[in-house]
C-alpha positions in Angstrom: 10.9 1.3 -46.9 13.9 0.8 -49.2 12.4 4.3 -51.5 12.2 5.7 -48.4 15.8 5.4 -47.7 17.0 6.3 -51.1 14.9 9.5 -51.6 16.7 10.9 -48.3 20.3 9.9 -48.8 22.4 13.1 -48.4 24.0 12.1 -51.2 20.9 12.2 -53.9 21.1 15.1 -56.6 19.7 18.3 -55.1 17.8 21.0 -56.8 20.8 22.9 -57.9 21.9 19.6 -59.8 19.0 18.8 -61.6 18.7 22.4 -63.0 22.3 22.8 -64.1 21.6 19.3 -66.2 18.1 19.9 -67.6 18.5 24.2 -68.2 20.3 26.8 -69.7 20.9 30.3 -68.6 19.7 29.8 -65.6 18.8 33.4 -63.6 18.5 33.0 -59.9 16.1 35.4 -58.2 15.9 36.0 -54.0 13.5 37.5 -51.8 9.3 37.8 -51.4 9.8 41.5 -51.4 8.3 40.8 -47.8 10.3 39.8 -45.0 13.1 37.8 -46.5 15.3 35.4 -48.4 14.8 31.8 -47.8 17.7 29.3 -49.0 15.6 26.3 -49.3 13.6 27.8 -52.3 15.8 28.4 -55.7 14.0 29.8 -58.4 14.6 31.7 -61.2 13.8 32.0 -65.0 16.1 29.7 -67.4 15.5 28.2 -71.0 15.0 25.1 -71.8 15.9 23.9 -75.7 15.3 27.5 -76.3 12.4 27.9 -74.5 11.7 30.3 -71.5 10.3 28.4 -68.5 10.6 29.4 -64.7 12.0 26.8 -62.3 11.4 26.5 -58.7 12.3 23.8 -56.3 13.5 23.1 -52.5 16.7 23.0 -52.2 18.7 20.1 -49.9 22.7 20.2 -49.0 25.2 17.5 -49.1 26.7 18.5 -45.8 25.9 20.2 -42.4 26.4 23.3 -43.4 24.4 23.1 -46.4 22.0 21.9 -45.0 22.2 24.5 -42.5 21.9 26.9 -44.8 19.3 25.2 -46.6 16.8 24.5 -43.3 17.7 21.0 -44.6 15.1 21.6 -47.4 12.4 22.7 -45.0 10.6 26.0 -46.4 9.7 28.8 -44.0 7.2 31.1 -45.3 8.7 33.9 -47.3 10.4 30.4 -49.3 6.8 29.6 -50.4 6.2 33.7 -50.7 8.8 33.8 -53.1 7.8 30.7 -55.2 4.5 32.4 -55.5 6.0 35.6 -56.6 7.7 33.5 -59.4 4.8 31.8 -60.3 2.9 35.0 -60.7 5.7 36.6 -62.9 5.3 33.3 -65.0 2.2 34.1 -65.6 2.4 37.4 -66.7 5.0 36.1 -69.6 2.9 32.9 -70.1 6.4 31.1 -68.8 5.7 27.6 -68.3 6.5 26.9 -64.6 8.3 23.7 -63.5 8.9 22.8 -59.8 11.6 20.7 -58.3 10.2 18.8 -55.1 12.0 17.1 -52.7 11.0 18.5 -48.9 10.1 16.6 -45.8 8.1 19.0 -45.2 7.5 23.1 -44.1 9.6 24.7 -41.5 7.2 24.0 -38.2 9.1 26.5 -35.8 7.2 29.5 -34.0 9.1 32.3 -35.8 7.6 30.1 -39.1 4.2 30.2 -37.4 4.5 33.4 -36.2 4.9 34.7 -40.1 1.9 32.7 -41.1 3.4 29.8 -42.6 -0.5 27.9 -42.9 -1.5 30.3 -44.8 1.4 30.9 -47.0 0.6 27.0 -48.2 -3.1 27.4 -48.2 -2.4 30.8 -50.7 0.1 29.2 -52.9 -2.3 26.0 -53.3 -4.9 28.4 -54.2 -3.1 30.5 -56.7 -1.5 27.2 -58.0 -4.8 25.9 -59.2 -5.6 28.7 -61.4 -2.5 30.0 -62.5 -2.7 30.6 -66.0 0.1 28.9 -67.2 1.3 25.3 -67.8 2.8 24.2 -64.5 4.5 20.3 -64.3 6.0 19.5 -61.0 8.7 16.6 -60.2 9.4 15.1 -57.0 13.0 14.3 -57.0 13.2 12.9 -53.7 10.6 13.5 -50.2 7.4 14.5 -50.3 5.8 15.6 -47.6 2.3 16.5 -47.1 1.5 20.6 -47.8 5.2 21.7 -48.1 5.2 19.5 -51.3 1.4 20.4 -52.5 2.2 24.1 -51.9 4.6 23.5 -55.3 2.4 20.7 -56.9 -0.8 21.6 -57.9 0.1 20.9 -61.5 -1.0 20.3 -64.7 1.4 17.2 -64.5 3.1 15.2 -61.7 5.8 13.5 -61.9 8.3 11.2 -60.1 11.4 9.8 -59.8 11.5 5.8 -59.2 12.6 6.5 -55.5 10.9 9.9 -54.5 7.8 9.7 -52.1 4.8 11.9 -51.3 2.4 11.9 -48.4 0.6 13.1 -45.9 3.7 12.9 -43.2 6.4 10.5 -42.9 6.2 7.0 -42.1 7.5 7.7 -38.6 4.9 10.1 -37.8 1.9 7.7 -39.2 3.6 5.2 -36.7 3.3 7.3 -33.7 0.1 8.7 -34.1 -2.0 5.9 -35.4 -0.1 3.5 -33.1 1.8 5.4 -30.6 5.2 2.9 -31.4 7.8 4.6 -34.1 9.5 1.1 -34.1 6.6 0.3 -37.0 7.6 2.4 -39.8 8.0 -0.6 -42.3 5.1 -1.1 -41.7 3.3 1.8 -42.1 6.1 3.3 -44.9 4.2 -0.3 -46.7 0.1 1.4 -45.8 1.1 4.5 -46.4 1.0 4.1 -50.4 3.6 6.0 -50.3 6.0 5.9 -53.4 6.0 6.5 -56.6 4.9 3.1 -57.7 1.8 2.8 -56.2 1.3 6.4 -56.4 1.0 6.2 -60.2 -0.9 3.0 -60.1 -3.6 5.0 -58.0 -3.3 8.3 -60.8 -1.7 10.8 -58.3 1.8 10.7 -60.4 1.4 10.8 -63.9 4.7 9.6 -64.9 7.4 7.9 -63.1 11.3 8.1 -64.4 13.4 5.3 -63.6 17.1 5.4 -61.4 19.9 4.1 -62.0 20.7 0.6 -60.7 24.5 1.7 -59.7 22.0 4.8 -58.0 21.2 8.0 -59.0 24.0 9.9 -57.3 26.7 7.8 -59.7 24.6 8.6 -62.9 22.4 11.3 -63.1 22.1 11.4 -66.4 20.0 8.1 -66.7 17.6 10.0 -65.2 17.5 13.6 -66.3 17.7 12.2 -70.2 14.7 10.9 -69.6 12.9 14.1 -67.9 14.7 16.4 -70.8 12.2 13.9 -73.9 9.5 14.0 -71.3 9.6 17.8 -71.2 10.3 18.4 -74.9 7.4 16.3 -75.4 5.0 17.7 -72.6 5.7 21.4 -72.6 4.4 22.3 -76.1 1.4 20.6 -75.9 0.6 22.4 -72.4 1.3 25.4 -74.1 -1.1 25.3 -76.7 -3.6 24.7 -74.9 -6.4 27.3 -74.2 -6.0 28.6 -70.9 -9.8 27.9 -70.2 -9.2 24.1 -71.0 -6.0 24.3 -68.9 -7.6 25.4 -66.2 -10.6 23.0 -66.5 -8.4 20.2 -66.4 -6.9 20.8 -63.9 -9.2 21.5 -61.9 -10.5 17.9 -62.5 -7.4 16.6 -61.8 -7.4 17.4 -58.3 -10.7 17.5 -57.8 -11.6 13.4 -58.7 -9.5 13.1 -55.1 -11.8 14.8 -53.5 -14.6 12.3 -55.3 -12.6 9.2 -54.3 -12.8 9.9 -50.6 -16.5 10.7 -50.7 
């Protein structure tokens, strides 16, 4: 339960943050070219050491009205519209793609229903796992259930010492499997639900430690250590073939699926 308090402090480094200390140049772009701009996705094309990636990630605030403007880092589906339409353009350029996670999840409200936000997940899983490109993904803080996989179906996932991902929140895994929300200790401790245990059991591939004095009060403990990972990482994804990209990611995901048979 401790992780799970850390990853949502309001004062934890937010998307902006971690892309004005691991990228250069960074170009913001808006809109799915559908209905609208959503807030809680930035994403844009930047450089890193010189080379050209595009960077997406949910964006939280560090006050109310940044978090109002924000959704409070909750997508709605022209968010995940635009990702994709990043992603896409990636593609084209053979831009390596890097995501920034750190949601509690999709927008749930009717207008977000209404504009099909299942489906806007369901697409942007689907396009995700054959995107010919190198994606790596990197929670930074929540992660919860398909408004985090819509943005990490990756080649590589990675995680922050204190980020999370899961189906739904402890609270919610209280209620439902035992109708009392006073338990989420417990079930933030079944749940399996931080970074951890989630690299112990192969769904992170890395994890980068915090800061004891916390992340908010040194940042760059952390993001030196993402900036060697990525130097490392990215040329070797991109020179791979994109039919053994592809392939292996594919098996990535797919020995979940042969776990829970």
């Amino acid at each position: 339960m401790k992780s799970v308090r850390i990853a949502r402090k309001i004062d934890r480094p937010n998307t902006r943050e971690f892309i004005d200390k691991l990228f250069e140049n960074f170009m913001e772009m808006h809109g799915d070219r559908l209905f609208a701009d959503d807030g809680s996705i930035v994403g844009g094309i930047a450089s890193f050491e010189g080379t050209p990636v595009t960077v997406i990630g949910i964006q939280k605030g560090h006050t109310l009205d940044e978090n109002v403007e924000c959704n409070f880092g909750s997508p709605n589906p022209e968010g995940y519209r635009k990702a994709l339409r990043l992603m896409k353009q990636a593609e084209k350029f053979h831009r390596p793609v890097i995501t920034l996670v750190n949601t509690a999840g999709a927008f749930c409200g009717i207008g977000a229903e209404e504009r099909g936000q299942g489906e806007a997940i369901a697409r942007n899983i689907m396009e995700m796992s054959r995107l010919k490109t190198p994606i790596i993904s990197i929670f930074t803080g929540e992660g919860g259930s398909g408004g985090a996989l819509a943005l990490a179906v990756a080649d590589e996932v990675w995680m922050l010492e204190h980020s999370l991902y899961s189906v739904l929140s402890p609270e919610g895994f209280a209620s439902i499997l035992w109708r009392d929300s006073e338990r989420v200790e417990e079930a933030a401790e079944l749940m399996k639900m931080t970074a951890n245990e989630l690299l112990k059991n192969g769904v992170a591939d890395r994890m980068f430690p915090e800061h004891k004095d916390g992340i908010e009060n040194n940042l760059n403990y952390t993001t030196d250590q993402i900036r060697e990972a990525l130097r490392k990482k990215l040329p070797e994804l991109v020179k791979k073939e994109t039919k053994t990209l592809l392939d292996e990611r594919y098996k990535r995901f797919r020995k979940f699926g042969e776990y829970a048979e």
